[in-house]
C-alpha positions as CSV (number, residue, x, y, z in Angstrom):
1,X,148.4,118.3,67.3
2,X,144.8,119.5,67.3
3,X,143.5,117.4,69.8
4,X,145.9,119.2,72.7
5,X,145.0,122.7,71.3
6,X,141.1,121.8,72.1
7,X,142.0,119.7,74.9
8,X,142.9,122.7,77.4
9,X,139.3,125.2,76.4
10,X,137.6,122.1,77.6
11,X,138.9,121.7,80.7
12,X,138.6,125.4,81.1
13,X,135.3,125.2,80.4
14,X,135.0,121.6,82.4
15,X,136.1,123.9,85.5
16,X,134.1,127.0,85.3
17,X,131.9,127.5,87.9
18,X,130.3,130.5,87.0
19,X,126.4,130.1,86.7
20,X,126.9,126.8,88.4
21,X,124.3,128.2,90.9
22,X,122.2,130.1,88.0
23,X,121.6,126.2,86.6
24,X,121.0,124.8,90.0
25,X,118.2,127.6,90.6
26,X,116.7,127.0,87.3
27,X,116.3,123.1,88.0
28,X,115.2,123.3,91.8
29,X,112.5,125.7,90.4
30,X,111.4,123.7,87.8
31,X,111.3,120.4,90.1
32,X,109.2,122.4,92.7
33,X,106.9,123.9,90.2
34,X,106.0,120.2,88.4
35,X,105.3,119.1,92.8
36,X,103.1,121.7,93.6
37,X,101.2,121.4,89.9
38,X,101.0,117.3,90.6
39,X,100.1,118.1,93.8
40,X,97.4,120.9,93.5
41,X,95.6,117.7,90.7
42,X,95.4,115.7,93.7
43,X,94.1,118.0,95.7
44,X,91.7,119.5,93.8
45,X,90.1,116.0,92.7
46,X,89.9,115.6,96.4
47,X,87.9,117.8,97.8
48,X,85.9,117.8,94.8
49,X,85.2,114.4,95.9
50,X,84.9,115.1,99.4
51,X,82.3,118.4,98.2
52,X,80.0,115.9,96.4
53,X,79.8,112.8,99.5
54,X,79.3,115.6,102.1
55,X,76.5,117.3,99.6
56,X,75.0,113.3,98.9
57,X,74.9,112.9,102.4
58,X,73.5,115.8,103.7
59,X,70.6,115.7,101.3
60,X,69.9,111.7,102.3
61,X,69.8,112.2,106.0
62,X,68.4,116.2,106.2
63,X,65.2,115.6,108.3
């Protein structure tokens, strides 16, 4: 008997869309903030890389 008094909150709750899109914000954000922070690692270690040959090869061939 308890079982179908609890059984018809959770599909309630089971079909309650609001702050469906709220959640969906949240996780899109979060997905696009870890990219851009991988992303800005990569890049930085980059043209730090790129900095230092450019700097190595100006200073062997500077006449």
């Amino acid at each position: 008997m308890t079982f179908f008094k609890l059984r018809n909150p959770i599909k309630h709750f089971a079909r309650d869309t609001n702050g469906a899109i709220t959640a969906d914000w949240v996780v899109l954000t979060a997905l696009a903030v870890t990219l851009l922070a991988a992303g800005w690692g990569s890049l930085r270690d980059g043209t730090t890389t790129l900095a230092s040959d450019t700097s190595d090869y100006m200073t062997t061939y500077r006449d």
